[in-house]
N, C-alpha and C positions, 0 to 999 in steps of 0.2 A: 717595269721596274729597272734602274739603273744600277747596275752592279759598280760597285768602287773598282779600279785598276790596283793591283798591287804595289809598295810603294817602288823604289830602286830598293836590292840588295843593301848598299853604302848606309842609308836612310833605315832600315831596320836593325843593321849592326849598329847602328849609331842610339838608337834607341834602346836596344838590350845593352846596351854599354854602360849606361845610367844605374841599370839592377847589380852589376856587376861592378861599378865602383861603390857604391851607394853599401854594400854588404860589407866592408870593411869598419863604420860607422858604428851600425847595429851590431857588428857581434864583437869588436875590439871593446866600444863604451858601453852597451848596454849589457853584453851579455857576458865576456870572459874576462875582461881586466876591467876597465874602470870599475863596475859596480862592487866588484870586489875588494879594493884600493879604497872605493869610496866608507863602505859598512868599516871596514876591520883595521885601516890605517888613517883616513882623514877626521873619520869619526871616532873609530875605535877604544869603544866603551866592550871590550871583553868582559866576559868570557861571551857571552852569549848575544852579544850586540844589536841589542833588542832596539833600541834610541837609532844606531845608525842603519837600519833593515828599514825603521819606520820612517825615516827621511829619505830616504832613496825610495821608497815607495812616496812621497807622497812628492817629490820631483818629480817622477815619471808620469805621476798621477795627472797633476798640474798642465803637463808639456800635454798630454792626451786632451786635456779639460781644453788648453786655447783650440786644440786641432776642430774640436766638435762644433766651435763658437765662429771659429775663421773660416770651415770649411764648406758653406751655402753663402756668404761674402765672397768668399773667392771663387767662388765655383759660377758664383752671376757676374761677377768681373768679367773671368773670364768667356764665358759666354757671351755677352754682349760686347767688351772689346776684341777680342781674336788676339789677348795678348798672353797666350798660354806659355810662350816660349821665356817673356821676359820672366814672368810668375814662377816659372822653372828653376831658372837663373836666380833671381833674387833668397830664393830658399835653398840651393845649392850652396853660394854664396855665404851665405848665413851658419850653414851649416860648418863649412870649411874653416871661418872664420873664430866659432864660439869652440868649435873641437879642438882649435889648433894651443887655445887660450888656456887650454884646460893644462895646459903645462907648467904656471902659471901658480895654478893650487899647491899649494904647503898642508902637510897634515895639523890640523884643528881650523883647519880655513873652509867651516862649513858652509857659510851662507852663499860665501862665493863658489864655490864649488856646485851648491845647487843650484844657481842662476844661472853659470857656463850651462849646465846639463837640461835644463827645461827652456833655455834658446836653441841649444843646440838639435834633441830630439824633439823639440817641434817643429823646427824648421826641416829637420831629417822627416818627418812623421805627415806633414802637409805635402811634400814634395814628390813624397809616393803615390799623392793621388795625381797631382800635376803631372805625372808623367804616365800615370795608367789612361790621363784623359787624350793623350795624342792615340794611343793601340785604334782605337776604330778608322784612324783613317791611314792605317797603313795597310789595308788590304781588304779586299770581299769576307765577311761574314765567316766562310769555310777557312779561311788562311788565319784568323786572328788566334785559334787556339795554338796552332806550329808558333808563331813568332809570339805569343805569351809566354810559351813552353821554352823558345829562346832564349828568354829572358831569367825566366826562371833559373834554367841549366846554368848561363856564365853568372848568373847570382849566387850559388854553389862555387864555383868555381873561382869566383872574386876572393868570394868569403874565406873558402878553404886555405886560397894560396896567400892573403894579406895575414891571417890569424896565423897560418904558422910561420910564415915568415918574422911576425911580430915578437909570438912565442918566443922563437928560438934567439932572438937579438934582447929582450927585455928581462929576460926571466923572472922568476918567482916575484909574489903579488905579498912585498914584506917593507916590513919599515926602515927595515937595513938594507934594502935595493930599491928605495923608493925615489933615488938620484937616475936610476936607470927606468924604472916602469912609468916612471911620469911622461916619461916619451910615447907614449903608444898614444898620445892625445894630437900632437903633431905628426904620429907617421900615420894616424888614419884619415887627419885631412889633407895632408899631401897625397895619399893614396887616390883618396875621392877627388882632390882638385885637379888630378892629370888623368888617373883616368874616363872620366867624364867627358872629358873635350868633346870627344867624337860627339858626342851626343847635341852638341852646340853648333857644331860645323857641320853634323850632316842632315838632321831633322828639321823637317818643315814645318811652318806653324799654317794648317790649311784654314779657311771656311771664312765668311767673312762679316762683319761685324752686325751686329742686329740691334734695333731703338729698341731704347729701355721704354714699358710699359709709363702711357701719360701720367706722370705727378707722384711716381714709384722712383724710388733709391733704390741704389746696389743693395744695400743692405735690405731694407724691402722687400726686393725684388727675390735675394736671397731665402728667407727665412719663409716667404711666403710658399718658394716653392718645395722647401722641404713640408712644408704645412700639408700642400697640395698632394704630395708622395705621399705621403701618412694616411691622406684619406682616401687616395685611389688603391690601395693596397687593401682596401676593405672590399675591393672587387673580388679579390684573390688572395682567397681565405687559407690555402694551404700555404702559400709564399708565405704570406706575412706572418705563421704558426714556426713556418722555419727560421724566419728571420730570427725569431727571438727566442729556437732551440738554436741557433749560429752567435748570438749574442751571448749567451752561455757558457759555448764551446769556448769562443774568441777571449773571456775574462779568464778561463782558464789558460788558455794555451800563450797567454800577454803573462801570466804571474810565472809560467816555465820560462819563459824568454830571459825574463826581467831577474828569476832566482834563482833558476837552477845551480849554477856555479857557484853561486853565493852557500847555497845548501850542500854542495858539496863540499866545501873550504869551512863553513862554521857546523856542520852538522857532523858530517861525513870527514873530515878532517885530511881529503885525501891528500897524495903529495902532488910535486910539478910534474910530474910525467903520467902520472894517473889522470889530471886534469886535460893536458895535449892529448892524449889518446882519447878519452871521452870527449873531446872538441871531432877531431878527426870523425870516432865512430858514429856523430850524431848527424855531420854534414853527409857521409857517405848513406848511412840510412834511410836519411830524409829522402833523399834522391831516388833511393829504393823503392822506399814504401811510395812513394805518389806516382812514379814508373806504373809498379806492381797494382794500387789500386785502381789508377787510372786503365789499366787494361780490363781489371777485374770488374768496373763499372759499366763497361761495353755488354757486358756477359750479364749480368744479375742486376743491373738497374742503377740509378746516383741515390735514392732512398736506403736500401738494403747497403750500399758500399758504405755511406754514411753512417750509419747504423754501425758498421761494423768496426768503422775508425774510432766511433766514441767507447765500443765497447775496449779496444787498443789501447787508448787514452787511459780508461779506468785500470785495465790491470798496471801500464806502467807507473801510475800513480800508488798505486798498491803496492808497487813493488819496490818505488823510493820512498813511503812510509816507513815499510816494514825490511827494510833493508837488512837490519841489524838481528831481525828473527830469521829471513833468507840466510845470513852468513853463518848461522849456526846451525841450521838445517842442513844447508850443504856440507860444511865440517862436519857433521854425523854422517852423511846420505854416504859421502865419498872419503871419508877419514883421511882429509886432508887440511893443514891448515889454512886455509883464503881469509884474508884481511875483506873486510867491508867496502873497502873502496872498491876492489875488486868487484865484491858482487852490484856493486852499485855502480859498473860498466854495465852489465845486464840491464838492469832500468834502465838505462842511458839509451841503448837497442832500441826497447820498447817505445821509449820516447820517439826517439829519433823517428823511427816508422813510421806515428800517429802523425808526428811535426805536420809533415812534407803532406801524406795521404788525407788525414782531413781535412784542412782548408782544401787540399786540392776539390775533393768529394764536394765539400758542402758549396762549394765556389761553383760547380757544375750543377748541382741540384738549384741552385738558383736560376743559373741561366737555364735550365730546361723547363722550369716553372716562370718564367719569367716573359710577357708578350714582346716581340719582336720592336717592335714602336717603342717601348720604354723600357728597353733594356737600360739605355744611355742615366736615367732618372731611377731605376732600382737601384743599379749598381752602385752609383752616386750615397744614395741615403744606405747603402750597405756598406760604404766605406766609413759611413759618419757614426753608423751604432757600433761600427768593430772600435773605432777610438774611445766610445763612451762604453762599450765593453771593457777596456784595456784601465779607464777611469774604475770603475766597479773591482775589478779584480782584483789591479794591483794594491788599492787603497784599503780594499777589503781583508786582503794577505797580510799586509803589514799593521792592519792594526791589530788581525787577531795576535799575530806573532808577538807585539808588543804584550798581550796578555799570557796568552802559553808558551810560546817559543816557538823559535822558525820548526823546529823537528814536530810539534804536532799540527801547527795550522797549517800546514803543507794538506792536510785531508780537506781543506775548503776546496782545492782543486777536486778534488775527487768529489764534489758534494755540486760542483759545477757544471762536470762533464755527466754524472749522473740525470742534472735537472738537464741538459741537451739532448741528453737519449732520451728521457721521460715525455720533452715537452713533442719530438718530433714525429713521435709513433701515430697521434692518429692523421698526420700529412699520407694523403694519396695521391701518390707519384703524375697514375694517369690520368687523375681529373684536376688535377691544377695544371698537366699539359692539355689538356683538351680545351679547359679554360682559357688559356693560355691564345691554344691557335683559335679560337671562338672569338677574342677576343680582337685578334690579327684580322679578322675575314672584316670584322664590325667598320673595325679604323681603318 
């Protein structure tokens, strides 16, 4: 067996460098100021902004919708040309471009405002897999978890330090500072457009090109082989049981990404520094909690850790439902007066934990169930259902919200993360790993 060489140092900074610009995107637009800006000032049909929740849900929706359709087209692309790097670039690009536009929008300039945002977050949303597809050939098998986890880390650390920087120069998410917040669409593609580089000038595009099957298209060639993954997965009956207790997870954990802040500003009503503080304590948590479970999975299994993220999941979900009974509990408990927002830092904790801990968990239960031959083809069509997850959830949130309001359909999350823990109980850890290596010895 040929073991891969490790890549250069240069060449894996250059790689986690891409997580680490790239995190400025996802949590400036999707998650702390544009979607905000977007429901309550471009839209902004108060009190309860039921019309602009469901159009931001169903941009996000939409952007998710191309990723699932473009993503076994591109994914044969690039397998058969070896042109991963341009395919990188091109959606980088894209990205940089549609975010920078977003400056652009005027409040009641909906339609355009959602077209910048479903060019932009699918070219941002595509370009995560493009870049998870160079990880295998930067090192042997044993190295690729350390420099995932690299990437991971300055993604944290992109994120933290672009968002408060933003924070602090933009401020509050209102119609009367909306001269100033409209900027955060241009400093988050400058952000991503500089710091990316490294990633262009130092990552190699390895491996090299392969004939496309006789009188088969890309596209073809594409869709057939997600066809083929769907039925080989019927080999390995607990993977694909997990797959779609992680399909579950994934529509819940895309409707916290996509709302949370949103729920905190029309629900929760918090102020500007209750919102920065709960950014701050959600990035430092995350970090935490997948540290912490990741150790804790070594010790009691990726099934049991799993298990225990979703059950994390639920009370934090329980705890941003009923926020509003917690601050009044605690005002009797401690006879003090705490405002709601306050305690809805609390949920924020619990969130923040699950965030980071369960993809980590459920992302390890795969690969431990998953045969060594075809890792490159699971992981592939696990990128494709977490987008057609993020489809399901978000679209799912916003339309209940349009009937109840965002304060009670927020329990669909909990009704998500539930049906995850329900669906993955009777998965058995060590015979879809035995399976697994049976399966290794065969091929």
């Amino acid at each position: 067996m040929v073991t891969r060489k490790r890549a250069p140092a240069r060449e894996i900074l250059g790689w986690a460098m891409f997580d680490f610009a790239n995190q400025a995107y996802t949590l400036l637009i999707i998650t702390v100021v544009f979607g905000d800006l977007f429901t309550r000032v471009i839209v902004g049909d108060g009190p309860d902004y039921r019309l602009g929740n469901l159009l931001w849900s169903v941009a996000l929706a939409v952007s998710y919708l191309m990723v699932v359709v473009a993503n076994p087209v591109c994914g044969a692309i690039m397998d058969y040309s070896r042109r991963r790097k341009q395919f990188l670039f091109a959606s980088y690009l894209m990205t940089v471009v549609t975010t920078a536009l977003l400056w652009f929008v005027e409040p009641g300039w909906i339609v355009f405002a959602m077209v910048l945002v479903i060019l932009s977050n699918f070219a941002y949303a595509i370009g995560e897999g493009f870049i998870a597809s160079f990880l295998p050939g930067l090192g042997p098998r044993e190295d690729l978890g350390w420099i995932s986890g690299l990437g991971w880390g300055l993604g944290y650390i992109g994120g933290l330090a672009s968002t408060i920087f933003a924070l602090a120069i933009l401020g509050e998410v209102s119609a009367e500072n909306y001269d100033n917040v409209r900027l955060v669409g241009p400093f988050a593609a400058v952000f991503f457009l500089l710091a990316a580089i490294p990633t262009f000038l130092w990552v190699r595009d390895r491996g090299r090109r392969r004939q496309l099957p006789p009188g088969q298209s890309m596209i073809g060639a594409g869709f057939a082989r997600l066809r083929t993954t769907w039925l080989n997965l019927g080999q390995f009956r607990d993977l694909r049981t997990l797959l779609i207790s992680i399909f579950f997870m994934m529509a819940g954990i895309y409707i916290i990404i996509s709302f949370s802040f949103i729920y905190g500003a029309q629900v929760i009503g918090w102020e500007e520094h209750v919102r920065v503080i709960m950014f701050v304590t959600v990035q430092i948590t995350a970090a935490i909690g997948a540290l912490t479970f990741g150790f804790l999975q070594s010790r009691i299994g990726a099934r049991r850790t799993y298990l225990m993220t979703l059950g994390l999941w639920m009370a934090a979900i329980l705890a941003i439902w009923q926020t509003p009974l917690l601050t009044d509990f605690a005002q009797a408990l401690f006879n003090v007066e705490w405002e709601a927002q306050y305690v809805f830092l609390f949920a924020g904790t619990l969130a923040g934990l699950s965030l980071g801990s369960a993809q980590s968990a459920g992302r390890a239960l795969v690969g431990v169930l998953t045969p060594h031959g075809k890792a490159a083809e699971f992981f592939g069509f696990w990128g494709t259902s977490a987008k057609l997850a993020a489809v399901f959830g978000i679209l799912g949130l916003g339309l209940l919200q349009a009937w109840l309001g965002l304060a009670t359909a927020i329990i669909f999350c909990l009704a998500l993360f539930a049906a995850a823990m329900i669906t993955v109980i009777p998965v058995d850890e060590q015979r879809g790993r035995r399976i697994a290596d049976g399966w290794r010895e065969k091929g």
